[in-house]
N, C-alpha and C positions, 0 to 999 in steps of 0.2 A: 675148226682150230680154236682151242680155247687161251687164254692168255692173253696178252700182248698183239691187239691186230699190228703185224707191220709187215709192210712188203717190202720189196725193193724195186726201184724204177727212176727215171727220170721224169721230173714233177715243174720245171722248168716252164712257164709262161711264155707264149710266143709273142712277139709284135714286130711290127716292119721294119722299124729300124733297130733297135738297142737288141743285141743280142752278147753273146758271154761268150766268152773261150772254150773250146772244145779241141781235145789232142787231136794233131793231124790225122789225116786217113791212114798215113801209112807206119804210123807208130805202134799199130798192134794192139791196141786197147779197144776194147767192144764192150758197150755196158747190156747191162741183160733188159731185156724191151719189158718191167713188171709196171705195174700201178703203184702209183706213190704209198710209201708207209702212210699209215693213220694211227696216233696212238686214243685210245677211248677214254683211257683215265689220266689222273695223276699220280696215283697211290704210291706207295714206297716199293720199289723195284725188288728189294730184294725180301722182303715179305711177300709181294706178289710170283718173285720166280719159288721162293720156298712152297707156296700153296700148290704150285704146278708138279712140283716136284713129288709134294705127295702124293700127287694122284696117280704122276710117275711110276711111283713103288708100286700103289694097290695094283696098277695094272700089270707090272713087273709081275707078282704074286702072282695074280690068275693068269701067267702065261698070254697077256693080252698085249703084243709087242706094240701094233698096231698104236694099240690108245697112249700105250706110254711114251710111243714115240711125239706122238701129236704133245701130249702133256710135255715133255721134255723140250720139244723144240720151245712152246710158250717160255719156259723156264730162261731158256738162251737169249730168248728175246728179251727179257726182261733184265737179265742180269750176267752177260756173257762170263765173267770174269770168277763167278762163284764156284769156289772149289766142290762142294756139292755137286752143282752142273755136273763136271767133268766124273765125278764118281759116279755117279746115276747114267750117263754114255757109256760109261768102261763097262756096266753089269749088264745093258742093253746090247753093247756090241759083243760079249762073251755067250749072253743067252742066244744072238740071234745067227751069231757067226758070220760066215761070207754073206750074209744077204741082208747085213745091217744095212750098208746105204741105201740100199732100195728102198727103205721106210725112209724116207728123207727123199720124197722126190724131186726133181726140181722142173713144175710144173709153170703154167704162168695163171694165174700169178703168183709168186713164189715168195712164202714168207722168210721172212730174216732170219727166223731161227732156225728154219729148216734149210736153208743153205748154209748155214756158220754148222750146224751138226755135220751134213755131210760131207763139209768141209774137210771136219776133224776126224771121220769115219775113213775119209778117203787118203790123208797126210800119209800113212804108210807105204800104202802100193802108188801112187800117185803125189809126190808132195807140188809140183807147178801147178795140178788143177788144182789143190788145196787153195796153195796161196791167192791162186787167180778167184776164190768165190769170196775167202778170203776180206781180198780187198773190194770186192763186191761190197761186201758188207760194212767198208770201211768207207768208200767213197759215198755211200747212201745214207751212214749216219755217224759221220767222223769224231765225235764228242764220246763212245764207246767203245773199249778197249778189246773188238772181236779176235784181233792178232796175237794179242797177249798170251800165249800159252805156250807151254813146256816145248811142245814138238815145233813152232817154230823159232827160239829161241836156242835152241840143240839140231835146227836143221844144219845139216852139209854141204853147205851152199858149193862148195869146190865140186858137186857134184851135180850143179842147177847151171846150165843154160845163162851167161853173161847175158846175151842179148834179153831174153826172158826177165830175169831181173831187172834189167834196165825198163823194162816195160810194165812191170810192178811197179816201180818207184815213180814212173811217171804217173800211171791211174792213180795212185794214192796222194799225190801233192796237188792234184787239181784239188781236190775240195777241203784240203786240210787249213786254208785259209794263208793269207801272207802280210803277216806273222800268223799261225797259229795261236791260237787262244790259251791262256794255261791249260782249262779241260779238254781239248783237244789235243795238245802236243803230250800232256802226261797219257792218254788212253792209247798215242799212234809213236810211242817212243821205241817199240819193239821193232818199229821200220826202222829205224836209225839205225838200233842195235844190229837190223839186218845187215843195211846197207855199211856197217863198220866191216862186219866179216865179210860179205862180199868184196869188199874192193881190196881188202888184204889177200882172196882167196883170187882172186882175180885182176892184178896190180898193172896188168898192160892194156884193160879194154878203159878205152876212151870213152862211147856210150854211156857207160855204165858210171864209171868216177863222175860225169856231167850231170846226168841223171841224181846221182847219192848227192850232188853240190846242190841241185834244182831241190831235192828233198830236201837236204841239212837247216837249209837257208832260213825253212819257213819254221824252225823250232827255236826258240829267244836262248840266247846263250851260247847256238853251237854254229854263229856265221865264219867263224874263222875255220872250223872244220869243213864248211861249204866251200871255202875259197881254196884249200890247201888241196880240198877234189877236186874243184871245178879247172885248177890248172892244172892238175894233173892230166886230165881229162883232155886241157888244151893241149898240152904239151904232144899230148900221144898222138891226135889226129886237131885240128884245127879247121873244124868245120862249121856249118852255121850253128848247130844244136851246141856243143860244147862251146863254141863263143858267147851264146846267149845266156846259157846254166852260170859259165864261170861270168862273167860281165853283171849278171843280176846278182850273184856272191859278191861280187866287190862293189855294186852301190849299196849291197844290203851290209858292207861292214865301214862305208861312207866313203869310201872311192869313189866317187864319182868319176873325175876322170880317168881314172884307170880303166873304168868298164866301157867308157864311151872308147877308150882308143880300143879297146878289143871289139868291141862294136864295130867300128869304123874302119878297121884290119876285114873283119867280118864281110861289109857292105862292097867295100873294093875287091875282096876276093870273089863277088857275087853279087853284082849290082842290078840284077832282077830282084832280086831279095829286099824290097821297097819297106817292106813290113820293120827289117830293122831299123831304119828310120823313123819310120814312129814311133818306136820302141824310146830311141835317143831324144825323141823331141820330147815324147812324155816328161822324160826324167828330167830335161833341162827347163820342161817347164814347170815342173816341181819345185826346182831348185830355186826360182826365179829370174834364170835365163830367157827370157820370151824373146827376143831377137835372135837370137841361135837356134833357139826351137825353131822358132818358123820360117827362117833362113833354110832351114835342114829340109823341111817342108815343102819347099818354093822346089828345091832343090827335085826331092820325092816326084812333086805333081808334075814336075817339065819332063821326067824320066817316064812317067807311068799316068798319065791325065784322069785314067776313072778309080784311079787307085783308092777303095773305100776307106782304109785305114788312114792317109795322107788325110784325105777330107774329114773326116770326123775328128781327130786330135786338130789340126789347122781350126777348125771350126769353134771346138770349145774354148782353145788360147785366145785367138784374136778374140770373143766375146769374153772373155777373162781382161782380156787389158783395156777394152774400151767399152766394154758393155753393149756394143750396138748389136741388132738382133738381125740386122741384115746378114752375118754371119752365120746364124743359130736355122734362120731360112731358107740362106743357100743350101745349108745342107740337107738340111729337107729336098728341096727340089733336086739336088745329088743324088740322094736316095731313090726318088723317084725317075727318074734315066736312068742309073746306075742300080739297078735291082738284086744285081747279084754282092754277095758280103764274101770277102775271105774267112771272117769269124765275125760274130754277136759286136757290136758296141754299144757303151751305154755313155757316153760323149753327149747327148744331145740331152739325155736325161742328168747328169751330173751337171752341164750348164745352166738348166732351167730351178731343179730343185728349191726349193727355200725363197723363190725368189716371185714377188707379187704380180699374178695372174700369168707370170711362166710356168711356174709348180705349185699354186697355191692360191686362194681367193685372197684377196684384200679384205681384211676385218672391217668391221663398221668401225663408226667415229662418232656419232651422232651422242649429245647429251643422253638422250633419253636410255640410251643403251647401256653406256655410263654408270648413270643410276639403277638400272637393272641386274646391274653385274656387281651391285655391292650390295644386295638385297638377297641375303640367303634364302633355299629356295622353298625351304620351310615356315618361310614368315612371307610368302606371295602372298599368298590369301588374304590378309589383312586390308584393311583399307587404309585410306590416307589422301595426301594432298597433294601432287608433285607440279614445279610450277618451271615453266620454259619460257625464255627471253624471246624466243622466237619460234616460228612454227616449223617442225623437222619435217624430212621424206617420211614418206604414208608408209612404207615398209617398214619402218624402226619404227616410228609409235601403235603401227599394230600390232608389232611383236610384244610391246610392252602391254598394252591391251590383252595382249591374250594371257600374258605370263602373269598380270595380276589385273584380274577383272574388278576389283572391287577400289582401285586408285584412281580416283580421280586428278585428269590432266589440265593443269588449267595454262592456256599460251596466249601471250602479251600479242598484239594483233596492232594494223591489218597486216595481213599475207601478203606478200608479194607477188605480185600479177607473174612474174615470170615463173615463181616457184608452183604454185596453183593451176597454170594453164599450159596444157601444150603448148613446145615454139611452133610445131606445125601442124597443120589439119592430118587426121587419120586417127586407125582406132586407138582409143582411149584406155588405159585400162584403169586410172583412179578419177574418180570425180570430186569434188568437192564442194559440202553445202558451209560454206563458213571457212569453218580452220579445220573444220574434220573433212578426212577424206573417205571415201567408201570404196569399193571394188565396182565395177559395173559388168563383171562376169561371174555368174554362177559356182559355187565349187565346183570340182573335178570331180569324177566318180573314184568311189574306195578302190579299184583296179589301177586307176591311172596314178594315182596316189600312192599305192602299193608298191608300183611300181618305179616311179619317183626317188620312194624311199630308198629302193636297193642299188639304184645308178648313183645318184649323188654323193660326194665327196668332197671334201675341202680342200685334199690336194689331188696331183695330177703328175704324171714323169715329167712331160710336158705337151704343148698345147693342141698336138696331135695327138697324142695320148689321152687326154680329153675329149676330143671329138670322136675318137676310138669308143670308148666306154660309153658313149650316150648314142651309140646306134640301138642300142634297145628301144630306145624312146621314140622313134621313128616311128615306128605302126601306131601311136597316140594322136588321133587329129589336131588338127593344128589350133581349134577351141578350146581342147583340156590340157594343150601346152600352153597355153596364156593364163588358161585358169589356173596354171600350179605357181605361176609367177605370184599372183597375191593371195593366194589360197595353198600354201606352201605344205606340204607333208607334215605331221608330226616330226618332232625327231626322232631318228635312226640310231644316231649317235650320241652320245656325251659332250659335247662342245660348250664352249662359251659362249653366252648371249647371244645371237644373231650370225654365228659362223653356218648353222647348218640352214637355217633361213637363205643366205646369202648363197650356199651352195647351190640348193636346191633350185632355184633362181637359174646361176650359169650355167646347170644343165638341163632346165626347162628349154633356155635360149638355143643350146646347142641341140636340145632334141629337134629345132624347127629345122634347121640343117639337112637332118635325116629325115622330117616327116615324109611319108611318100603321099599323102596331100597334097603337097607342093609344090613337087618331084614329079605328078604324075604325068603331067604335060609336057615336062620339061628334058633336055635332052640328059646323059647319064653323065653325073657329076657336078648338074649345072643347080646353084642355090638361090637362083636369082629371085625366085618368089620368095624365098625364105629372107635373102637378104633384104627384101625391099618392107617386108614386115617387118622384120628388128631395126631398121630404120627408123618406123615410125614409131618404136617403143623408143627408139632412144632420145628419138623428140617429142615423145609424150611427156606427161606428167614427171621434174624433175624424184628422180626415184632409186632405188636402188638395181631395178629394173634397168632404167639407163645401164650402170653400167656392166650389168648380164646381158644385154644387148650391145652393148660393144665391142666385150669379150669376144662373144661369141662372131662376130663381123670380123673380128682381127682375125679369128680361127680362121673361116673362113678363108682370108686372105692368104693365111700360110697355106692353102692346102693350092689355091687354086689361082696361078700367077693373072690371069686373065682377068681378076677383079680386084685387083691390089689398087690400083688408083682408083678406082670406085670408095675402094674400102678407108684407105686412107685421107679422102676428100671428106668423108661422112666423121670419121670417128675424129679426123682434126678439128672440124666445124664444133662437133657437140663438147668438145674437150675448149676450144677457144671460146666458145659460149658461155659454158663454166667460170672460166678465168676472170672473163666479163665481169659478170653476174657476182663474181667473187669480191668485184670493187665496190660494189651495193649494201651486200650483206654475206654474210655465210655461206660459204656450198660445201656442205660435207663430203660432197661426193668428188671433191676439185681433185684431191691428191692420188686417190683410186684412178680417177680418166688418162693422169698423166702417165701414172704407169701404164693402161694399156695404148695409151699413145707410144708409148716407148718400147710395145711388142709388137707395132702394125709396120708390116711392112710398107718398103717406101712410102713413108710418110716423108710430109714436106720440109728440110731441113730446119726452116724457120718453127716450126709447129714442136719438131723434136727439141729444140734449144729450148723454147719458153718450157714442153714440162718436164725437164732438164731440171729446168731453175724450180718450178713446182714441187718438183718431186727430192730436191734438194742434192742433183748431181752433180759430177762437175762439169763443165761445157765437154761436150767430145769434141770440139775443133770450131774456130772463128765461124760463122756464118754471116750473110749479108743482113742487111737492114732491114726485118720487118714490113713485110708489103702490104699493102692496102687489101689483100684478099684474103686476110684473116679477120671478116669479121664471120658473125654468127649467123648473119642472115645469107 
């Protein structure tokens, strides 16, 4: 196939929790089982479909349907909409007669252009399969205008199957986006136009006006045509699909309550129907109603206890209003009894997002890094003088070290015994002769390194999401996961100063999780060896390490309720040690610990108030008085 590699398929990324919406079973819509399109180039589409085209012709010429059909489909793929295109088909299907489509197979896996050709080959004797490959092509690459043509513009819809249509217009507003994008709603406007003549050709099917209201909705400008079908639609039959189509019409033209009472007509006619409640709790938690929302909720979970969709919206609001994460965890462990999903959510991922060491590392802080990130990186090489009031973690000034080897660092001294030396016996991983620190493990080999490189990331969905992604790292012994801690990969990426250092770090920690090293003793699921090592990194040498080993322990603890009070006994210590230590001198790493004190589960309420105040939040609720078993030791 020359041209435009693109297929069609579902290219969708699996993971345990967060998953996406997908039309009921029983809505009639089947996507074709292909491999995801891949485009190779950039080039200009319609200079690339014109080249296809002439090859088109020569083939045309020497009676070679075959080639020209390959060549023409490229063409399609490239630039559906080209009047060209359509006259180079019309000379193809005249030479080739009844047995055009068959040059257009639809094999698997099947390219874009050659289902949109034989789409157009078949619109005559056939227009529903037309439409149905059609939108094939439309839900696979929604930003191109495959519909746009004469024959369905001038189709007869008075002569097409209501129900059928109604099941078009559903495949096609799944991925046209909500709102649609300008380039998308201009290349998918000939649905509209469809769904205008359908519902006039067709003025008493309920489905169908629901469905054109569900379409209309997501094109900027035509919400009040959405609302004028979707109650039509109600009007006619008043079921849950047409309460749903017209009710998201009238929030989408700012009714809100208008569509919650249709809703709520909805739920009483059909109080199995749990889902529309979530539906209502979203939007009111949208609006800023977070008491109704979750009111609605309470309401949801006492009717339906494993109800997936109640928990996952429940779960995101209340971590929306108070931030605690004991919310963000429940549902994790919901998930985990609760295994079965009505549809995909990404609830737990929209919670976490943006947010430090939920979705994302904590940046460094450290002067020295500081001054690195103002140092263009064309003028590293130079030497010079740079001078520190005090002595920083061994992570941040060996990144500076390595990123300009020829600067000299000079630091005001003595070090502080507590910064310099383990709080507790166990392996070590920086030494220190002076103010300089050194590694006392070997680099990693260029595999494990390699390897490193292409797990690492600086963000994450969230923190199971993380532990997900560094199961590769598991078959790396658990010697060259310590050695990528201070012996870090090159970067991978483009980052600022010390982000990808710092990554590579939290998924060194979380590789020990998965090593089977570890593991291999131990019963299935159990991290206890793993834990008991990042323990000792995290009261090793104050580092950045520290807190890639606490991360990773909090991980940990969300996955596995069984070591939560372990978990949070350790990482409160090393976090109130900090605090300590903080009234002495400096701890760059202070405000980093409190955030992930503030991801660990049941941590001690008193622990969560102080990096609260750390990390500059507002109290989530009075607690008691600070007890005597917050010290460090």
């Amino acid at each position: 196939m020359s041209g435009r590699l693109s297929f069609i398929g579902d290219h969708r990324e699996p993971w345990r929790v967060t998953r996406t919406w997908e039309a009921p079973a029983n809505c009639g819509i089947r996507a074709l089982q292909y491999p995801a399109r891949v485009a190779v180039t950039e080039e200009d589409p319609v200079a690339q479909a014109h080249g296809e085209l002439s090859l088109a012709r020569v083939a045309l010429a020497d009676d070679d349907l075959a080639h020209a059909a390959n060549h023409l489909a490229g063409a399609i793929a490239w630039a559906p909409a080209l009047p060209e295109v359509h006259e180079v088909l019309a000379a193809l299907a005249s030479r080739a007669g009844r047995g055009a489509p068959a040059l257009f197979p639809l094999e698997e896996p099947a390219y874009i252009g050659t289902v949109v050709a034989r789409a157009h080959l078949r619109a005559a004797a056939a227009p529903l399969e037309a439409l149905r490959l059609l939108v094939q092509a439309t839900k696979h690459e929604p930003a191109l205008p495959w519909a746009d043509v004469t024959w369905v513009r001038a189709l007869d819809v008075a002569r097409v199957d209501p129900e059928d249509l109604s099941r078009l217009f559903i495949g096609v507003m799944q991925r046209l986006g909500d709102p649609a994008g300008p380039e998308v709603a201009k290349a998918n406007e000939v649905y509209l136009d469809l769904a205008r003549r359908a519902t006039a050709a067709h003025p008493d099917h309920a489905m169908l006006h629901g469905a054109a209201a569900g379409l209309a909705r997501r094109f900027p400008g035509h919400v009040a045509e959405a609302v004028r079908w979707g109650r039509r639609g109600h009007r006619l039959h008043p079921d849950k699909l047409t309460s749903v189509w017209y009710a998201y019409a009238l929030r989408a033209d700012g009714r809100l309550d208008a569509a919650l009472k249709v809703m709520r007509a909805a739920w009483r006619a059909s109080p199995a129907d749990i889902d529309l409640c979530a539906d209502m709790a979203n939007w009111l938690g949208e609006a800023g109603r977070l008491d109704e929302a979750l009111a609605l909720l309470d309401l949801a979970t006492r009717a339906a206890p494993g109800f997936d969709c109640a928990a996952h919206t429940a779960a995101r609001l209340r971590f929306g209003r108070d931030g605690d994460v004991r919310h963000l965890v429940g549902l994790v462990d919901f998930t985990r009894t609760n295994p079965v999903y009505s549809h995909e959510h990404a609830d737990l991922e929209g919670a976490c997002g943006g947010t430090p060491w939920l979705g994302i590392a904590a940046g460094p802080t450290e002067a020295c890094v500081n001054f690195l990130a103002q140092v263009p990186k064309d003028r590293r090489d130079t030497g010079g003088t740079m001078r520190l009031s005090a002595v920083e973690v061994p992570s941040a000034l060996a990144l500076l070290r390595r990123r300009m080897p020829g600067l000299a660092v000079e630091i005001a001294g003595p070090p502080p015994a507590d910064l310099v030396a383990p709080l507790r016996p166990g392996r070590v991983l920086w030494r220190y002769d002076g103010l300089d620190a050194y590694p006392t493990v070997e680099p990693a080999s260029a595999r494990s390194r390699e390897l490193l490189a292409r797990v690492a990331a600086p963000t994450w969905p969230h923190p199971v999401g993380a532990y997900d992604r560094a199961l590769p790292l598991g078959q790396l012994p658990a010697e060259e996961l310590l050695s990528l801690l201070v012996h870090p990969p090159a970067p991978a990426r483009d980052l600022p100063d010390g982000w990808w250092e710092r990554s590579a770090q939290v998924f060194a920690c979380l590789g020990l999780l998965h090593c089977d090293e570890l593991r291999a003793a131990a019963a299935p699921g159990d991290t206890g060896s793993a834990r008991a090592l990042l323990t000792t990194i995290a009261f090793g040498v104050e580092d950045w390490t520290t807190e890639a080993a606490c991360f990773a322990l909090a991980v940990a603890a969300w996955l596995d309720p069984a070591c939560r009070a372990e978990v949070a006994g350790t990482v409160g210590r090393r976090f109130v040690t900090a605090v300590e230590a903080s009234r002495r001198r400096p701890v760059t790493i202070r405000g980093s610990l409190a955030e992930i004190v503030l991801m660990t589960p049941e941590m001690v309420p008193e622990v969560t108030a102080l990096a609260r105040e750390v990390a500059g939040r507002p109290p989530a609720a009075p607690v008691r008085k600070r007890r005597k078993w917050f010290s460090s030791r």
